[in-house]
C-alpha positions in Angstrom: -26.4 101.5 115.5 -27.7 104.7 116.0 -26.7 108.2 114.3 -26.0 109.5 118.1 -23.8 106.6 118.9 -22.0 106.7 114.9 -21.4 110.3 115.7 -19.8 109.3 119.4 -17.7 107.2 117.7 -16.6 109.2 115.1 -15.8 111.7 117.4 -13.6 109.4 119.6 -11.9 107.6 116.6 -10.7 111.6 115.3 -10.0 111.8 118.7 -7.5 108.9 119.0 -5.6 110.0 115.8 -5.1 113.4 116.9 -3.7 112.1 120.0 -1.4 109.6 117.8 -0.1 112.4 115.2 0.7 114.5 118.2 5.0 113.8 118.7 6.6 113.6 122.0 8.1 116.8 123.8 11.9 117.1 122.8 14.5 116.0 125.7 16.6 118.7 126.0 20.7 118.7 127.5 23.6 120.9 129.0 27.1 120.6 129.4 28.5 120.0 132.0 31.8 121.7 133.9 34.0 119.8 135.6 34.1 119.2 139.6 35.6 122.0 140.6 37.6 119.2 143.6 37.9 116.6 140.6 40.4 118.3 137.8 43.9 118.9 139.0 44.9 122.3 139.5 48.1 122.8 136.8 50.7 125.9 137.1 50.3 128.3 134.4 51.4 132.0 134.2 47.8 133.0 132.8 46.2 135.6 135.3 43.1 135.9 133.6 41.2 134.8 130.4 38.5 136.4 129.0 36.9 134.0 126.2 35.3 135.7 123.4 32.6 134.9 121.3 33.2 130.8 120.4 32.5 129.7 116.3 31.1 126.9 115.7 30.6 125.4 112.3 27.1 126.1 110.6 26.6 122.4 110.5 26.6 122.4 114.5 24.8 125.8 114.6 21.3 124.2 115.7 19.5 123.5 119.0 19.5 119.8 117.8 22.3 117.4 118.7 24.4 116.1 116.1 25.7 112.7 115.8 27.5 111.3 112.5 28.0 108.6 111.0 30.8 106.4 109.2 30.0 107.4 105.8 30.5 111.2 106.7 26.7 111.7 107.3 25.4 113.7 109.7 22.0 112.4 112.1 19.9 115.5 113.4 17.1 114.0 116.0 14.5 116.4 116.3 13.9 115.0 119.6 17.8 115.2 121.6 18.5 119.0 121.7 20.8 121.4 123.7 19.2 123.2 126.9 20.5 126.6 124.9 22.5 128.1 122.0 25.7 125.6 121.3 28.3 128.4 121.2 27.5 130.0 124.3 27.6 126.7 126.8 30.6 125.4 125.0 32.5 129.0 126.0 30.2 128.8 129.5 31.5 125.5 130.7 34.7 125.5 129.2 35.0 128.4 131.4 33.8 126.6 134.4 36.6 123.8 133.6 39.7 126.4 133.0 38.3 128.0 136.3 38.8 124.3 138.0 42.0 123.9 136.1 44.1 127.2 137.0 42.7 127.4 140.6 43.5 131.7 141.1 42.8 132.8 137.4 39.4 134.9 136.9 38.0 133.3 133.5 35.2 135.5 132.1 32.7 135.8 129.0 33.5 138.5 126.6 31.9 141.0 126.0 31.1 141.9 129.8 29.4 145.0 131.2 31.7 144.2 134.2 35.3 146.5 134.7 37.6 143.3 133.9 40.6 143.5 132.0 41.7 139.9 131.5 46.1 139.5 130.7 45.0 137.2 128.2 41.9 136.4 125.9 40.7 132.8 124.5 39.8 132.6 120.6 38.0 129.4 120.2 37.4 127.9 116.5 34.5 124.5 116.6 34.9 122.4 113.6 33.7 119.4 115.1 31.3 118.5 118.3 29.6 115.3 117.6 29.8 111.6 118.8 29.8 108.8 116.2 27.6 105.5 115.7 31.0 103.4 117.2 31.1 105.4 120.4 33.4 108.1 120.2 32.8 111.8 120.8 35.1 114.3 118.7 35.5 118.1 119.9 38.0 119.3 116.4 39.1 123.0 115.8 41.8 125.1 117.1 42.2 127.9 119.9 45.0 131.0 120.6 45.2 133.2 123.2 45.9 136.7 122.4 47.3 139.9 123.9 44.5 142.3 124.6 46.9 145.1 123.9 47.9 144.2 120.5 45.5 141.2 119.6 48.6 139.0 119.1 49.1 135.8 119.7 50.7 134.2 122.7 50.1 130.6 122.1 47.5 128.0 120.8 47.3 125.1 118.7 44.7 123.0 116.9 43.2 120.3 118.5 41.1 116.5 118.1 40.0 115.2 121.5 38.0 112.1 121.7 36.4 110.8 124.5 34.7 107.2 124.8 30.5 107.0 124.7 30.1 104.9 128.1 26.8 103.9 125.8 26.8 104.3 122.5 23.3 105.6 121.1 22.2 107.3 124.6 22.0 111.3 124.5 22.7 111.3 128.2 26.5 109.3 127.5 27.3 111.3 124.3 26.5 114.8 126.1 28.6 113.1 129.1 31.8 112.1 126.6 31.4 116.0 125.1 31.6 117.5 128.5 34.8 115.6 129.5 36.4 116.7 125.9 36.1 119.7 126.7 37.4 119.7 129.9 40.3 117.7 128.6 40.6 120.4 126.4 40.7 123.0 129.2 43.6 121.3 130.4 45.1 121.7 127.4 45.0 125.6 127.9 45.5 125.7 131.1 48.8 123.6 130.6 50.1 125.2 127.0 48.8 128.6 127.4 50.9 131.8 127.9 
């Protein structure tokens, strides 16, 4: 063999295992509001809602999907992450779904640039947002709506809503089960709130 066709080789063989090392491009996922035709429209005295800033536990504070497991261990896949910042497409699409819900309310992001004065504003606590290796997703945490005026509280309670994985394992399914949590959870509102 000759030093030319050593040197080829060598070249393509570095070649190869650059190639290998390299990781596939991350998948990334949103949240999904509901239909606006699919959720039934529920009769509430809220006028409007302005939904402030959501926490979400530091644990859940990362582009990456979470998933956990029986023995209270949490999965992190570099590879299955959210389209943008947690916090704001939880309070994006859970706005989207109380929109569906209440039918006439305005339901807005706070803080706004726009002149809106909402009659009532959504405090949103995230403990848990995370679908387990048996096939359930779990939204955990607790919301209140407060008076603008006064910042007090109106009504609220904490909540646990799990929603089947239609296939456990699959990104697609758990992102899926999460969205309908948390429109079952704007139904919630839109039913208890005052």
């Amino acid at each position: 063999m000759s030093r030319m066709t050593k040197a080829r080789l060598s070249a393509a063989a570095a070649i190869c295992l650059l190639a290998g090392c390299q990781s596939l491009p991350p998948d990334y996922y949103l949240l999904k509001g509901a239909p606006s035709s699919s959720p039934q429209q529920l009769p509430s005295p809220l006028q409007s809602i302005g939904i402030r800033p959501v926490a979400v536990a530091d644990y859940l504070d990362r582009s990456e999907i979470v998933t956990t497991s029986e023995a209270a261990r949490i999965n992190i896949n570099d590879q299955e992450r959210w389209g943008e910042k947690l916090s704001l497409m939880i309070a994006r699409t859970l706005a989207a779904d109380l929109r569906a819900h209440l039918g006439s309310a305005s339901v807005t992001l706070l803080p706004t640039d726009f002149d809106i004065q909402p009659s009532r504003e959504l405090i949103l606590s995230i403990e848990r947002f995370d679908a387990d290796e048996s096939g359930n997703a779990t939204i955990a945490g607790r919301w209140q709506l407060v008076s603008p005026k006064n910042n007090e509280a109106t009504s609220g309670a904490p909540f646990s809503i799990v929603a089947p994985v239609a296939t456990p394992g699959s990104y697609d399914a758990i992102v899926q089960a999460l969205s309908e949590a948390l429109d079952q959870l704007a139904a919630s509102i839109a039913r208890d709130g005052r």
